[in-house]
N, C-alpha and C positions, 0 to 999 in steps of 0.2 A: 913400315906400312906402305902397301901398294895403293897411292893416291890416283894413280891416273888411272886404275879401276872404277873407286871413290867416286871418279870425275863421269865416267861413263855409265857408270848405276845410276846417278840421281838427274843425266843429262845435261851436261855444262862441260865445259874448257877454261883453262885459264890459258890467256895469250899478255905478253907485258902487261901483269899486274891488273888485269879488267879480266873479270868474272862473264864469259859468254853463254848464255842457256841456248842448247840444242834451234834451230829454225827447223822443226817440225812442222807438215802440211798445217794449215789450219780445220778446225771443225767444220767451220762455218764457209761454205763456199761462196756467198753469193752478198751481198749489203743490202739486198732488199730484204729487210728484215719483217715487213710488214707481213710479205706472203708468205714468208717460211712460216712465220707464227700462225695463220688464217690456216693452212694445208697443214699442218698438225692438228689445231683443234678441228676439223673438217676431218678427219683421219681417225679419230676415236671418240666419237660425239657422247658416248657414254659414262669415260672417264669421269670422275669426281677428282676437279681437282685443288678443292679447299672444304675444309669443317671449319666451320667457326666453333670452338668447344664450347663456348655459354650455352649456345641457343639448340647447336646440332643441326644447323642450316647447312647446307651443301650445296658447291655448282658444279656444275659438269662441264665439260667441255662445249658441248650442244648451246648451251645456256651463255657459255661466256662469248661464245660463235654470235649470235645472235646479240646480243647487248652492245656489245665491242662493233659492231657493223651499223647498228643506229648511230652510235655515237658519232662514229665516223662519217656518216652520212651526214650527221647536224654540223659537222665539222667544215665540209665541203662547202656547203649552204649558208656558212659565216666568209666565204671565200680561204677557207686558213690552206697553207701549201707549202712549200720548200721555203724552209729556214723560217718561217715563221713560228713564235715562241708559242707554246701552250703550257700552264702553267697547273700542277696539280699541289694542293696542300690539303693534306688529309694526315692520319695516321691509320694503322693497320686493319682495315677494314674490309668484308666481302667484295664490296663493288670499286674498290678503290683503281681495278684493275682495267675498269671501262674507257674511261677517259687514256689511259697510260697505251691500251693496244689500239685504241682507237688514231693518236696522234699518230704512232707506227704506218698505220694504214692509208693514212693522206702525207706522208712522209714528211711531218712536220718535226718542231723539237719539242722534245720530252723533258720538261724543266721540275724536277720535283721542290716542294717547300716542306719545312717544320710545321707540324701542325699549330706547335704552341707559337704564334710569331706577335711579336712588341712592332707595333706603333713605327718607332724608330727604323727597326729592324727592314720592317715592310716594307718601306718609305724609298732605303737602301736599294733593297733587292727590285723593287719594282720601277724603280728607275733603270737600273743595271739593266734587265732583260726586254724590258715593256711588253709584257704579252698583251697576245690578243683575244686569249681567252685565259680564262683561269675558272679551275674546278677544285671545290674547296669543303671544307666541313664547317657546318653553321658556325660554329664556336669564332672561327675566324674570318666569315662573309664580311662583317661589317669593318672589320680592321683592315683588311684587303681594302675595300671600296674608299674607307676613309684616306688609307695609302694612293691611293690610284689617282682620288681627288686633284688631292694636297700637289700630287708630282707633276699632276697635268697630265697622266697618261689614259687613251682611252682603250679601255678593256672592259669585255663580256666578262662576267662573273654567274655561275654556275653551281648550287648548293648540290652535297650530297644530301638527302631528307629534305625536310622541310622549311621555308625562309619564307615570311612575310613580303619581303623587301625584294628577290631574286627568284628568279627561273631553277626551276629544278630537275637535277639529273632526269629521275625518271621522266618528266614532262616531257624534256630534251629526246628522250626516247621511242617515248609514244606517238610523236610527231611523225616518226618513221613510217613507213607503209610496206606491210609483206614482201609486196612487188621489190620492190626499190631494194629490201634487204637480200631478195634470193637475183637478185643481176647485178648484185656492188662487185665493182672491181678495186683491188686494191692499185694504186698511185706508185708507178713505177718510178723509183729513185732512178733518175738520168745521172745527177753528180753522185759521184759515191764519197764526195767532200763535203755533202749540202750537210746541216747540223741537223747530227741527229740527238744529242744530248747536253745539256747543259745543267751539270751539276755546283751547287756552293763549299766552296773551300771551308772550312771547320770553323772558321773566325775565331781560334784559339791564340792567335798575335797580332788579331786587327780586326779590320770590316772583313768581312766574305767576299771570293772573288766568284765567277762563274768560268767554270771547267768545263771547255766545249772538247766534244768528242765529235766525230763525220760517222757517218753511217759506216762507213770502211771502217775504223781504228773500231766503233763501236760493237758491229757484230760480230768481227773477230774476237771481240775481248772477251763474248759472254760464255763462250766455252772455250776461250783459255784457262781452264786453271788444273793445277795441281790436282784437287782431291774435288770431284764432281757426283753431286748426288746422281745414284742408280733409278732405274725405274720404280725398282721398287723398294724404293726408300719413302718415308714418312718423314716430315721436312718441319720443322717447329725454331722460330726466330722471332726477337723482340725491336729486332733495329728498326729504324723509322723507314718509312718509302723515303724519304728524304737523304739515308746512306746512298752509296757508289753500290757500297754489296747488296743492299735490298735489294735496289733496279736488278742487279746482275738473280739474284734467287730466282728472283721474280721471275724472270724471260729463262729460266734453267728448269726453273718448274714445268713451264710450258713445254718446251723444249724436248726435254727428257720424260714427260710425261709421269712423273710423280706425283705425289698427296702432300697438301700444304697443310698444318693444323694452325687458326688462328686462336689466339688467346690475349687477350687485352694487356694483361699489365704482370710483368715479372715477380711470382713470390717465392722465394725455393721449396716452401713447402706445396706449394700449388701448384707450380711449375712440374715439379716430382707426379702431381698424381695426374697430369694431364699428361706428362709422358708415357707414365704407366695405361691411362683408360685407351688411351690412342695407339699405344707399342709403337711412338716414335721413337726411329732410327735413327735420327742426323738431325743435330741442335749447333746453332752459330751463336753465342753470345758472347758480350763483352768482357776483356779481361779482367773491369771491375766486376762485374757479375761472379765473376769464380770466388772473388775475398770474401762477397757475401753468401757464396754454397759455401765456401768452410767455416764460416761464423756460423751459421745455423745448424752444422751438423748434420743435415736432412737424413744424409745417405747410409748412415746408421739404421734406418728404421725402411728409409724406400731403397731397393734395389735396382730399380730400371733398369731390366735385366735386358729389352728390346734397344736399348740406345746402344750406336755401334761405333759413332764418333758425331766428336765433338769438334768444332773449328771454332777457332778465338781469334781476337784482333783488337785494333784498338790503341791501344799503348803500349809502351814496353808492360811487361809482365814478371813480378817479382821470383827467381828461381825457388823460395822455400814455399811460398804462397802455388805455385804449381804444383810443385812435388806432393803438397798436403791435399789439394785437389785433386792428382793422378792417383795417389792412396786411396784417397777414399771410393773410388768406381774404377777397380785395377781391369774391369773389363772393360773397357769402353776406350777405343785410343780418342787421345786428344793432342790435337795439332794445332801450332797456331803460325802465323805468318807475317811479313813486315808489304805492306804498299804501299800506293799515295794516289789520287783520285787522278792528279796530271800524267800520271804512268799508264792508266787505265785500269787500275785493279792492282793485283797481284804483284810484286815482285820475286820475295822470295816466298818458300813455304817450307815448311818441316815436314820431313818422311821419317818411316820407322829407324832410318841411319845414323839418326842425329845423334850427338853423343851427350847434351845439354838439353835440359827442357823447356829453359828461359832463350835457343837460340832463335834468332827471327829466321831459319832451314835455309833453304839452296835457292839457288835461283833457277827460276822456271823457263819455260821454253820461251823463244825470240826476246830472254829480258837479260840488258847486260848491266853490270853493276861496278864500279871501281871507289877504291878510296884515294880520295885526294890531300895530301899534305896541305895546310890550308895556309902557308906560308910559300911553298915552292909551286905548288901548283899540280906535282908528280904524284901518277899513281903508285901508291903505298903497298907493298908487298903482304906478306900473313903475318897475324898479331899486331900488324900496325894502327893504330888508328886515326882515323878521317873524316872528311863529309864524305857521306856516302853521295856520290853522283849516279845515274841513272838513264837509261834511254831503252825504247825498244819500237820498231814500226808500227805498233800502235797506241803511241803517245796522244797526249791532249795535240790541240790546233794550235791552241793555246788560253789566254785568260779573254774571257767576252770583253767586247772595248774597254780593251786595254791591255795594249801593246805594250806601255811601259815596264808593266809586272809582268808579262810574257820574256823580255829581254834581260829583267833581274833572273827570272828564274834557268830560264833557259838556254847555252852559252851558244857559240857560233858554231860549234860541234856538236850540235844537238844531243848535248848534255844534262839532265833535268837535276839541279841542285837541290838535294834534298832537305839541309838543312839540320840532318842527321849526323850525329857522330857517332861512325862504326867501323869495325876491323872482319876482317875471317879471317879463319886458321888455313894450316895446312891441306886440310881436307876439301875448303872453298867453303865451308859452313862459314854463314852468314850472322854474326852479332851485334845489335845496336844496342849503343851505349845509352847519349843521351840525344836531345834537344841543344843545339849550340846556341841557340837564343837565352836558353834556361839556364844557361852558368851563369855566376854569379861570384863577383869580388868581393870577398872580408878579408881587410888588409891586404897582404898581400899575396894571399891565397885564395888560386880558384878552386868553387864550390861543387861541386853536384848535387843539384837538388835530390835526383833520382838515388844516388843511396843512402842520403838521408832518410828520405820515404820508405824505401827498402829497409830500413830496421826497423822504424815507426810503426809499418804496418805487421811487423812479427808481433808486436800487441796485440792478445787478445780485444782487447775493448775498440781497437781501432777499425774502422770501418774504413772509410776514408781518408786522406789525407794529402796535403798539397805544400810544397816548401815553396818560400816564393822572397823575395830580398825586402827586407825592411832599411830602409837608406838612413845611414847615420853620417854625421858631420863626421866621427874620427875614421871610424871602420869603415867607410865604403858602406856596404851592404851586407847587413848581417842576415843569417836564416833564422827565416821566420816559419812556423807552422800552424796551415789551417786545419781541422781537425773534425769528422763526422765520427763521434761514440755509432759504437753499436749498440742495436736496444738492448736493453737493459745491463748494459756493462757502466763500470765508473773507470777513472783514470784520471787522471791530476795532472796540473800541467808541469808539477815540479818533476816526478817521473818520468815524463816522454824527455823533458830537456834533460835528465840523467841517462835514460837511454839513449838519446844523442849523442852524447859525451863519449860513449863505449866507443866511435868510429876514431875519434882527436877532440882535442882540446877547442883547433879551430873548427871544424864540424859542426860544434856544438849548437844548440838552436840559441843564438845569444840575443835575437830577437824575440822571443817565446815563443808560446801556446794560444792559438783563438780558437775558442770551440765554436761551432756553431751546429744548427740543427739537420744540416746536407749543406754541400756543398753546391755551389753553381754550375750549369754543366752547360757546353756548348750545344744547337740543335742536334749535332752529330753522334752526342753523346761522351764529348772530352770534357774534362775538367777544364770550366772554362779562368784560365790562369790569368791572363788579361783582365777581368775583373778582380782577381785577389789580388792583384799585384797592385790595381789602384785601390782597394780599401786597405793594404797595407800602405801606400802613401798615403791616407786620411787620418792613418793612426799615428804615422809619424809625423804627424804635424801638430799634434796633441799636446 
């Protein structure tokens, strides 16, 4: 096989053992990302470029021109400016896009939150960034304010709708005056270092950290990728504004000038017909989303004959649970990808070349990628496996105050430690194994969670599932599983620990079965394991 063709098709080099993606001009010329965004929507004022599918509301370009330059304006008028925090917690909502382009425009930073946010949680995050403003959805105005109290921090808080207690978005808007909106200039980014983004780490093996991006690393990032929706594409995704990749849709939307479809809450049977009423072409959902389109079967009955491709991400993704997915809708490519929010997005991605469906594809342009021996330190050749290490020129800056965890992750060679265990082949296709954190000692055998879950979930009745160490005095840590039935299926716990059994002896789940009714999930959307892991220490202490 002619690999160094291979190498040149999908754009990369391998050099001693590190995976190099092509340095391709970038898209985006400029880091003032405010005015590129302003001079597009100014550019086709009559675009439509969101439905909300419940109601059949629509904005335009003209309309988000106009909204996005009040907000901006009230922005100013709080004194907010370079590197100062502005904080949005909403989830997927029409206007949610106000406050987000507006920060853009006085070149402040873009700090997205979870809409569903705990007490604790707040407390965390709102010390970590201290904004100085924060624009939020009722549901969570009061938990914010009570956070902000408690911390000692002083910050403007800002409802989307309506709040007894708070100032409201549109209020904040109508303050504006015509004049003021047809002479706003947008706020020249002088540093192209100043922060332009500050996103939270998944907190799937601790507290969240905050992933600062510059205006530089950041507006190159947002047409870096791989597979970029068309103009006339139709755009439909459930991730929270709170993702890496929402922000990135979101400003891709703008950008490119496509149709966004919002739709409140993930159902595959719903999901199907809103693809259908809409003839959305391009769907982004999580890779637990896929286990639940082939438990429901939907696609038996709906065709989505308009969908062109599909992007997935998230976690690893089970090779027979794809395969049964790629069946079922053999017209529609579906790609998925491996990154990490400190990389900026994207590392590698899958093209039609791939020769596995479960591979995390190639690496993409300016992103280099090596396996490291995690005893000698050397990068690892093909079929080997390692921490995947990482870098490209636009990486994070690093973890907001906190330098500490800036210097674990990131080595003197501006190396970003993924924490990843993965190999590629001959071809430079990219494979991730597991999570190094997530192995696990019973006796004297190390475990893999992940393919234990990988047989677990070839169970019809199983929806979800999570293996996670149950600490025994003799064994070490035995595997344990926590387990989401699908509706209306049964399954027992003596059978999934005999399907276990089919990998080895020690495999086996010698810790058992806990059902429960869903499982926990981090704001990002991971199975948040950090919690199972300590209600499996509660159980072994029983």
């Amino acid at each position: 096989m002619d690999h160094e063709n291979i190498y040149k098709r999908v754009g990369f080099t391998i050099e001693d053992n590190i995976i190099k993606g092509y340095p391709k001009p970038y898209c985006m010329k400029t880091h003032n990302l405010g005015q590129v965004i302003l001079d597009v929507l100014s550019s086709n004022p009559h675009h439509v470029s969101q439905i909300e599918s419940e109601t059949g509301k629509q904005t335009t370009f003209a309309e988000m021109r106009d909204s996005s330059i009040r907000c901006a304006l009230w922005l100013q008028k709080q004194g907010i400016s370079s590197n100062d925090v502005v904080s949005i917690c909403t989830d997927n909502q029409l206007d949610a896009y106000i406050p987000e382009l507006a920060t853009f425009y006085v070149g402040a930073a873009h700090n997205p939150w979870h809409h569903d946010v705990a007490l604790k949680s707040a407390r965390h995050l709102i010390q970590l960034v201290r904004p100085k403003v924060m624009f939020t959805c009722e549901n969570a105005a009061e938990t914010l304010a009570e956070a902000a109290k408690l911390e000692g921090i002083d910050t403007k808080i800002v409802v989307f709708g309506k709040h007894s207690s708070f100032e409201s978005l549109s209020d904040v808007m109508k303050q504006q005056q015509t004049e003021e909106v047809e002479n706003f200039r947008v706020k020249a980014v002088e540093n192209p270092d100043d922060v332009a983004l500050i996103v939270f780490s998944s907190g799937s093996s601790g507290l969240p950290k905050g992933i600062v991006h510059s205006y530089n690393t950041f507006s190159k990032n947002i047409l870096r990728f791989a597979r970029l929706p068309e103009k006339s594409d139709v755009m439909l995704w459930y991730t929270s504004p709170y993702w890496l990749t929402a922000v990135y849709f979101t400003l891709q939307l703008y950008l490119l000038q496509s149709t966004r479809i919002l739709h409140a809450k993930f159902d595959p049977e719903e999901t199907c017909r809103v693809i259908e009423k809409h003839k959305i072409t391009w769907i982004f959902i999580t890779t637990d989303m896929i286990n639940v389109f082939n438990k429901s079967e939907v696609f038996k009955k709906h065709k989505v004959e308009s969908l062109k491709l599909i992007q997935t991400g998230g976690s690893k993704i089970n090779r027979e649970v794809f395969e049964e997915f790629q069946n079922s809708i053999p017209h529609t490519l579906i790609l998925q990808g491996y990154g990490m929010c400190e990389l900026g997005g994207t590392a590698t991605m899958q093209t039609e070349k791939r020769k596995r469906v479960d591979s995390g594809g190639f690496v993409i342009e300016h992103v280099q990628v090596k396996m490291v021996d995690l005893t000698t330190g050397e990068a690892l050749g093909p079929n080997q496996s390692g921490e995947l290490y990482c870098k490209s020129p636009t990486m994070m800056l690093g973890y907001y105050r906190n330098p500490e965890a800036t210097k674990e992750t990131i080595d003197e060679d501006g190396w970003i430690h993924s924490g990843d265990k993965a190999y590629y082949d001959e071809d430079g296709e990219v494979f991730i194994v597991e999570r190094l954190k997530q192995v696990m000692k019973f006796r004297a055998y190390h475990i893999s969670p992940s393919e234990i879950e990988a047989v677990l979930l070839s169970h019809p009745a199983v929806m979800e599932v999570a293996v996670v160490p149950l600490p025994h005095e003799l064994d070490g840590e035995r595997p344990m599983a926590f387990v989401a039935k699908a509706p209306g299926s049964e399954v027992t716990e003596d059978e999934l620990i005999e399907l276990s059994a089919t990998l080895g002896e020690y495999k086996k789940l010698w810790g058992g079965v806990k059902f429960l009714e869903e499982l926990p999930h981090t704001p990002s959307g991971k199975i948040a394991k950090v919690e199972l892991i300590e209600m499996a220490k509660a159980l072994a202490k029983k």
